[in-house]
N, C-alpha and C positions, 0 to 999 in steps of 0.2 A: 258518495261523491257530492262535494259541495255546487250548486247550482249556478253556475254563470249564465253573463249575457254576451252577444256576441257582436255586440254594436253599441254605441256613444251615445251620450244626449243628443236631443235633438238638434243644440249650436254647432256641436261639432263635426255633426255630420254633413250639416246646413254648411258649414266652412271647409268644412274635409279637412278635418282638423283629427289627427288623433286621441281621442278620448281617454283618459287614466280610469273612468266609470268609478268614480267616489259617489257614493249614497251619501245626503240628498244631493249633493251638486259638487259637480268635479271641479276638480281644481283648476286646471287651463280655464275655465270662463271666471273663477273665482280670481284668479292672479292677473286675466286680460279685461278685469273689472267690467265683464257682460253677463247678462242677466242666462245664465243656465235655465233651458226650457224645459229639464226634466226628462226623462226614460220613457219609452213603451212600456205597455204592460209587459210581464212574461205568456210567452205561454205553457204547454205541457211540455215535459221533454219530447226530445226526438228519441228516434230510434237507437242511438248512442249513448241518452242521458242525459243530450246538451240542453239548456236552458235557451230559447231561443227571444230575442222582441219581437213582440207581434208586429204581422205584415201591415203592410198599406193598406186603407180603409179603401171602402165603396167610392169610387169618383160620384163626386158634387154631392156626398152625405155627408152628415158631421154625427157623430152616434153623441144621442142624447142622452145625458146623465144626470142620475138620482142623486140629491142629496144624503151623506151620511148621516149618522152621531155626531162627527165631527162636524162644527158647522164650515169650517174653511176648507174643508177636503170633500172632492166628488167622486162617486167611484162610477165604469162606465156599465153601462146599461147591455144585456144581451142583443149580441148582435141580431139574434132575428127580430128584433123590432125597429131595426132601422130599414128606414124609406131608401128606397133601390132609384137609381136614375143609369139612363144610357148614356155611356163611355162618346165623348167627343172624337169622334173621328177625325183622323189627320191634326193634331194635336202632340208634342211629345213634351210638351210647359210641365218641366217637374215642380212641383207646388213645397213654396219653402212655408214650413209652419208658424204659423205668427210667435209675438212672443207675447208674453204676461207679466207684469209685475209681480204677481204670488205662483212662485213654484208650486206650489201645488194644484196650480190650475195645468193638470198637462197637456198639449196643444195634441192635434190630433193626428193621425199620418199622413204621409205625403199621397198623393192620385196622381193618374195621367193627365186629368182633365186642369183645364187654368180658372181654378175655383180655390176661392182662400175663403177661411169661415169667421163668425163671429166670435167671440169668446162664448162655453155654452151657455151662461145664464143670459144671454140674448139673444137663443134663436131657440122658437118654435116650432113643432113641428105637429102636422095631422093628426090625432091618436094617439100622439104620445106625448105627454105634459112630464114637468117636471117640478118637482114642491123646492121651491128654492127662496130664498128671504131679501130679494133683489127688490128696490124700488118698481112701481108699477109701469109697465110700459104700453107704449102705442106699437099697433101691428099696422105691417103696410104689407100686401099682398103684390108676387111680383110679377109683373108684367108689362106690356111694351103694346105702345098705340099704331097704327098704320100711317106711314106717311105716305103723302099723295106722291111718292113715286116709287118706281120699281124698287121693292126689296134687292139689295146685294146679296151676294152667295155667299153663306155661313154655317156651317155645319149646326145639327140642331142641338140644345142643350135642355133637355126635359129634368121635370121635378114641378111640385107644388109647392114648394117650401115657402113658409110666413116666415118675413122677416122682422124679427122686434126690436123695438129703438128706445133704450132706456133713455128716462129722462133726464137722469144727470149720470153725465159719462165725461170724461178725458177728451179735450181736444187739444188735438195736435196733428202735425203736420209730418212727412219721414224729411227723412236732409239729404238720403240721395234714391236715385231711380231704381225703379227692378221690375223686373217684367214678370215675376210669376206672382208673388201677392201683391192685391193691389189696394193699398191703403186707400181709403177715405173718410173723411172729416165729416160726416155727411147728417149727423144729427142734430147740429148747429145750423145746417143748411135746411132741415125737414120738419123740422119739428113744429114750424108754425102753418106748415101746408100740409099734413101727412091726413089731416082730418076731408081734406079735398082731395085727395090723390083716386077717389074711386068712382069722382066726377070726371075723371079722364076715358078718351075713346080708346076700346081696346083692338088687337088687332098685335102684330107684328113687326119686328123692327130686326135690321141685320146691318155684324158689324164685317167690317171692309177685311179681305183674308190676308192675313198676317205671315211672312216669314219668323222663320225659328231663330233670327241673328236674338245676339244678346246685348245690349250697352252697358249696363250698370253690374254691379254687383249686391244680390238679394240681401249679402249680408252688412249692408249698410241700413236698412229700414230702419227710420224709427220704433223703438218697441214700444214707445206709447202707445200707435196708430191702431182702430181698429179694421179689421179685414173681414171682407163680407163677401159671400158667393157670388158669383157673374148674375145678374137678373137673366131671368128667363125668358126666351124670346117671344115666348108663345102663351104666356099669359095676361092676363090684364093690370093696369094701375101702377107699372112698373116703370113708366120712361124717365121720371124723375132721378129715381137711384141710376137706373143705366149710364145717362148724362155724368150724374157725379161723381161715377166711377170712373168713366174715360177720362175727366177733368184730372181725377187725383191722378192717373196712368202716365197722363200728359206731364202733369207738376214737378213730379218727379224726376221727369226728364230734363225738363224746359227752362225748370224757376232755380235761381238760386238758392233761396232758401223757400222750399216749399213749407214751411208752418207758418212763416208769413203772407205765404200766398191763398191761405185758405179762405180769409172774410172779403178780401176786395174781389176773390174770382170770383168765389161758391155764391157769394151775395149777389154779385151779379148775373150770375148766373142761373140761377131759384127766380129774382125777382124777374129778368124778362122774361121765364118760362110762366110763369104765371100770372104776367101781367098780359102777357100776348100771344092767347093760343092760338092766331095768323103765323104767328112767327116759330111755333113749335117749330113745326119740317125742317125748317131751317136751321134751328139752333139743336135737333137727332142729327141731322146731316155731319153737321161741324162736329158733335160728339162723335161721328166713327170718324172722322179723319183725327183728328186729335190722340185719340184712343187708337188707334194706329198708326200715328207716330211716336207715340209714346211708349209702345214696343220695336218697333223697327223705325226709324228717319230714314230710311232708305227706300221712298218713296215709288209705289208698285205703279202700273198705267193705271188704277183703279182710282187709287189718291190722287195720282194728278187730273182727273178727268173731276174727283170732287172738289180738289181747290183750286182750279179752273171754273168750276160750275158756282162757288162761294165768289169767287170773286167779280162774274158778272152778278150775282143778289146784289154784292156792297157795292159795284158801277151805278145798278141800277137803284138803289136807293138813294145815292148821292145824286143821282141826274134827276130823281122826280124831286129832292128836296131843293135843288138849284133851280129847277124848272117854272116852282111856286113864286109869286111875288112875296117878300118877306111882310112879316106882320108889321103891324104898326105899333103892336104891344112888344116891346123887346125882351120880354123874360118872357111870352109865350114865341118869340120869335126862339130865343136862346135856347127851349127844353125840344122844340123840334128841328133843330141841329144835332143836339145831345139823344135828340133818336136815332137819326139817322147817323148817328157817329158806332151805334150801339155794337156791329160786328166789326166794324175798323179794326179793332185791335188783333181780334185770333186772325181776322188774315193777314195782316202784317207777319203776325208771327209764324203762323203756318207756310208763309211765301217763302222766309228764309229758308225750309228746306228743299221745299221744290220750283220755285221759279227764281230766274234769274235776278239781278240786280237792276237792269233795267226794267223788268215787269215794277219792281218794289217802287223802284224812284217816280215812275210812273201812277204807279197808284198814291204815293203818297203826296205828286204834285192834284190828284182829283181833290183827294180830301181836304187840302188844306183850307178853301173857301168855307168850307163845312163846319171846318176848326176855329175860322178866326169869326165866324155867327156862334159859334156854340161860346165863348171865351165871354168873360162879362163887362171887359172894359170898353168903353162905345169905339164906334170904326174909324172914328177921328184919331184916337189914340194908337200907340202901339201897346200890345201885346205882353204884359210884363212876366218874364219868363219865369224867376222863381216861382212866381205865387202860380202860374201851370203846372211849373215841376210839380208845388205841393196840393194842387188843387185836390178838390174830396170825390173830382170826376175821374176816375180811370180811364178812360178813352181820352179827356183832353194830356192829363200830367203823361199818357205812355204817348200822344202825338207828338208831345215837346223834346221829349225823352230821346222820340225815333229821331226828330228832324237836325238833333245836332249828331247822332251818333252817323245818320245818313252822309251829314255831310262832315263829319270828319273822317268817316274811311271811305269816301270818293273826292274828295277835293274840292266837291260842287259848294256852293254858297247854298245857306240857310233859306228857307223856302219864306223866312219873316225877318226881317228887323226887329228885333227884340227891346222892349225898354231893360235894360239889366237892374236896375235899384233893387232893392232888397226890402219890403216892407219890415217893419219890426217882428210881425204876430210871424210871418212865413221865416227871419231867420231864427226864432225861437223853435218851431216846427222844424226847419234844414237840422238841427242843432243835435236835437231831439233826436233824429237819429230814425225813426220810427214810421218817415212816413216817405212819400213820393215812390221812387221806383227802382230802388237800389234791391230793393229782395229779388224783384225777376231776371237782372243782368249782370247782378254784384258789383254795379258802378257807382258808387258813393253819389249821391244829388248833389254836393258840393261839388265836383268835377262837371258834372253835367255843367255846373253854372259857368265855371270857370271857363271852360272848353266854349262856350257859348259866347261867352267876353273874348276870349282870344278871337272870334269868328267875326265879333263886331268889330273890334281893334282893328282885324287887317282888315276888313272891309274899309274900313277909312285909308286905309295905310292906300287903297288903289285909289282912290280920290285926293290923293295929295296932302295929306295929313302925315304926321310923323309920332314914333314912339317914342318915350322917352325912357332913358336907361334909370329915375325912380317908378315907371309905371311897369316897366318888369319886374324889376325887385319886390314891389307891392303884389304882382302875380305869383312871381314865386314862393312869396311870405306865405301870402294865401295856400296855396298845393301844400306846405309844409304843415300847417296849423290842420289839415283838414285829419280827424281823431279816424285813424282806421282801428277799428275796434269788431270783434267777431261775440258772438252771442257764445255762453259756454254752452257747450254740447255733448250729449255724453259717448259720442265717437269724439275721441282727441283727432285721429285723422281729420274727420272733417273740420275740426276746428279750424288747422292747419293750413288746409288747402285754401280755407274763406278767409282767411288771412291770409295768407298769399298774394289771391287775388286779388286784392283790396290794396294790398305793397305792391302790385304791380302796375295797379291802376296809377299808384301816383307817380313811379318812374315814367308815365305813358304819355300823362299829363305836362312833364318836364320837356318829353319831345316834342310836343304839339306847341306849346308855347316857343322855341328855341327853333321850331321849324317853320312854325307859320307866322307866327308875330315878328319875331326876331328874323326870321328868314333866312337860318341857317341853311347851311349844306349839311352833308352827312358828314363828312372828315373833320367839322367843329368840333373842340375839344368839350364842350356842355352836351353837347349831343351822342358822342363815343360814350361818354361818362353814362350818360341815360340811359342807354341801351344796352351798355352792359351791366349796369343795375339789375335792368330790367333782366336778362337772359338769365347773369346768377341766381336771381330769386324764382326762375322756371324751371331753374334745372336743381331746386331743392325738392320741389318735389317730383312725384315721380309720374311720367307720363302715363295717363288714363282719359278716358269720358270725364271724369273731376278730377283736377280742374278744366283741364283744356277746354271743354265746351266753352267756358266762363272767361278763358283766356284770348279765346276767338276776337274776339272785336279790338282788344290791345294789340293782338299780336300782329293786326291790318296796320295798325297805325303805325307798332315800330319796326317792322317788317320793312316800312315805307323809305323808314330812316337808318337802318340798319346798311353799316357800309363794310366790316369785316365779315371775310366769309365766314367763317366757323360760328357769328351770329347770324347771319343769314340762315346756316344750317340748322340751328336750332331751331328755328323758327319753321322752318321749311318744315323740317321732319317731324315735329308737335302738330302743324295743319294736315299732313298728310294723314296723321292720325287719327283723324276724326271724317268721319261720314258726310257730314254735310259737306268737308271741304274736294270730295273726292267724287260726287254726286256731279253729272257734268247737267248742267241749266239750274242750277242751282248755286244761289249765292255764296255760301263759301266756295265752289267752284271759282267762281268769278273774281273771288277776294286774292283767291291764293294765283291764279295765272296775271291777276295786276300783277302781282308781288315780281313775281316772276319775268314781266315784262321790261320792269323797273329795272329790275338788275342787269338782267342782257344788255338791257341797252346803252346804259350808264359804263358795265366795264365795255362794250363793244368801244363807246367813245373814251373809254380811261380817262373817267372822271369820278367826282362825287356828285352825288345826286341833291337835288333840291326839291321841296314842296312842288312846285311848278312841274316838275317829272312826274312827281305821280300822279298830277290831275291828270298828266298827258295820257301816261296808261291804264288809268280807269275810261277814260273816253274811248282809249283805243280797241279796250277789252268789252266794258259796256254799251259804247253806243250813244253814250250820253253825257 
């Protein structure tokens, strides 16, 4: 009797997908152009004869393997020589197997435990080497330093295992979230600290207890990405990796396009770890909250108690840098703004899931003094927004970023006067495409500017100044020239949906000018037109975590302006489908009950709605 198998490659089982089991690679990933990750081994028959694939490996071992004859084929090593770790308790994270560019690297089985491995020729293990013809690598040994405050409750994760970082490797980013392997970019981030990593204090570090919800789908990762075990809690030299796992965990949830999110975070995030070991605790602290939300947003008391505790550190380093008289050197006055700017940004972004919109707007009117010392044009001046947008500081370009998108989905005015001019060198860079902060929100920087002018424009408009029907037109030329353009990707979905969002962004832009400059109502015939643009290019794709995350901050705006009910619907039922909007003290909470306020009120009065309505019910809803 000829020997079968009784289970799929690894994608398809990864997809639950049925497998046709074509040797070397089955057709469904050949025909849905994905990379086949190859078969289990067999084992012996059964009792019957059957041919059966071997089971799931050891939780948190990857069995190490011998090089062949063949130089591009490994075959695996007996099992009694793999290193034993204990099973994480209260865990049920089924572990998707990475993938590989060469089929014949087979990926190894799934475990209980939420541990994803390297590819083998980069992990080492105790006793057991492996003669393989890889470039030479650097070992980092894992383990995790004591922060001066109480460890959180974490089930324990043992093992010894060295982890090794080839020199020259693939960097890349995944394009969407997944909670069981957890990509990182992390050898472009270590590699010039990994020789210092065992000058760090050891000791203990635990992350914040996770629910089992899911957001993403695992089968979206990048399969460039590599994936590497959870660091160990209990060993020494490790908190740098730990950090940059939670970071990728986060990325993937959070950023638009995570492979471009990799050098502006990981860089900064490598460099204040090692430039300020005062400031460690605090930047492990921010890695478990981060790192859990970037599996669950649906925030436990535990998170809110840490991004509560994160946000009086940023109070209180903004009140001792305000406290100081400024220097009288203004570029050393300027780089200790730019310290004290240094966590603004993850609580900003961490606030959107768990605290309100008032907490935000508040925090974000502390920082602003902070922002316009840390900015390089003197005080006499205004503030020239492009060159923010594209500044090479992260913390000021995502301040400018927040303070219009702030105030265009609450109605509030701009926390600055902005000069708008556009230098040459910064519209070459807008152009460019490449830089400011369109990968973490998927909001073009040219909208940013634009929505930014429309913010100045009516600001004059309340002073008694007037628009003119060419300074529109010139606005609108503008939204229409702005190149919405997606990076190719080897998911067409995700192509899709980043594009999308990107065509959506600019129907958003059409309402915001037509609603705030122009000062339409909703029953304007420019504004019907924009909103149903906008609805039919949401309902092309298909409602998920991607897009809608990314659709969130649009859908405030046109949500705002949205006068047919059956748009209203759309919109309504796309918010409810996302977590943070369904989260109560939590900002999308607050976004989707404006929305909601807006409408009552308007049909109570059988009318249409104008700008001026919604500031009314973001005040009525916020507070502020």
């Amino acid at each position: 009797m000829a020997p079968r198998s009784t289970a799929g490659c690894y994608t398809c089982k990864r997809r639950k997908k049925k497998c046709d089991e074509t040797q070397p690679q089955c057709l469904r990933c050949i025909h849905s152009r994905r990379e086949c990750e190859g078969y289990a081994p067999l084992e012996s028959p059964d009792s019957r004869g059957v041919m059966r694939r071997a089971k799931t490996g050891l939780a948190g071992a990857a069995p190490p393997r011998h090089q062949s004859s063949a130089p591009d084929s490994l075959e695996p090593q007996s099992r009694s020589n793999l290193p034993t770790s204990t099973s994480t308790p209260g865990h049920s994270d089924s572990l998707t197997p990475p993938i590989y560019p060469d089929a014949s690297l087979s990926p190894w089985a799934t475990t209980n435990d939420p541990v994803s491995f390297l590819p083998t020729k980069t992990i080492c293990y105790p006793n057991n080497t492996a003669s393989t013809s890889t470039p030479p690598v650097r070992e980092l040994s894992t383990g995790l330093p004591t922060p001066p405050f109480a460890p959180l409750d974490r089930p324990n994760v043992s093992g010894s295992t060295i982890l090794s970082y080839p020199l020259n490797s693939d960097d890349n980013l995944p394009d969407r979230h997944t909670q069981d392997v957890m990509p990182v970019q992390i050898q472009r981030w270590l590699e010039p600290y990994q020789s210092m990593a065992r000058n760090l204090p050891c000791g203990s570090i635990s992350e914040v207890e996770e629910g089992d919800s899911s957001e993403g789908d695992p089968d979206e990762v990048k399969q460039e990405l590599y994936s590497i075990p959870i660091p160990d809690s209990n060993t020494t030299d490790n908190t740098l990796p730990f950090i940059l796992q939670c970071y990728a965990r986060w990325i993937n949830l959070a950023v638009f396009e995570p492979e471009k999110a990799a050098n502006p975070i990981g860089e900064s995030v490598v460099n204040k770890f090692m430039r300020s070991p005062e400031e460690r605790p605090r930047i492990i602290l921010l890695a478990n909250v981060i790192g859990s939300l970037g599996k669950s947003i649906k925030p436990n008391s535990k998170i809110t108690t840490l991004v509560a505790h994160l946000s009086s550190e940023a109070y209180r380093n903004i009140d001792n840098f305000l406290s100081n008289k400024p220097s009288n050197d203004s570029e050393t006055d300027r780089q200790k703004a730019l310290d004290a700017l240094d966590l603004v940004m993850e609580v900003i972004l961490i606030q959107r899931y768990s605290r309100t919109m008032f907490d935000v707007v508040k925090f974000m009117e502390a920082v602003a003094p902070v922002f316009r010392r840390a900015c390089p044009e003197p005080m006499n001046q205004y503030v020239n927004l492009p060159r923010a947008v594209m500044s090479p500081k992260i913390n000021i370009r995502h301040f400018a970023t927040s303070d219009v998108i702030v105030c265009a989905t609450t109605g509030r005015p701009m926390l600055f006067r902005y000069d708008m001019t556009c230098p040459p060198d910064i519209l070459e860079c807008i152009s460019d495409g490449r830089y400011g902060m369109q990968w973490l929100h998927g909001i073009p920087d040219q909208y940013i500017i634009i929505l930014a002018r429309i913010n100045v424009l009516a600001e004059e408009l309340v002073l008694g100044a007037t628009v003119s029907p060419h300074c529109v037109a010139e606005i609108e030329n503008q939204i229409q020239q702005v190149e919405v353009w997606t990076d190719d990707s080897a998911d067409p979905v995700s192509t899709i949906w980043r594009f999308t969002v990107r065509q959506c962004w600019r129907m958003t832009a059409y309402v915001y000018l037509y609603m705030v400059l122009c000062r339409a109502r909703t029953d304007d015939p420019r504004v019907l037109e924009s909103v149903n643009g906008f609805v039919r290019l949401m309902n092309i794709v298909k409602s998920a975590r991607n897009p809608d995350a990314f659709l969130y901050i649009p859908m405030i705006i046109v949500g705002a302006a949205a006068y047919r009910k059956q748009d209203r619907e759309v919109i309504r039922s796309r918010m409810l489908g996302l977590q943070e909007c369904i989260n109560p003290g939590s900002c999308g909470y607050d976004a989707l009950h404006i929305l909601l306020d807006l409408w009552a009120r308007t049909d109570g009065e059988n009318r249409a709605a104008d700008w001026h309505d919604f500031r009314v019910s973001a005040f009525r809803i916020m507070g502020v």
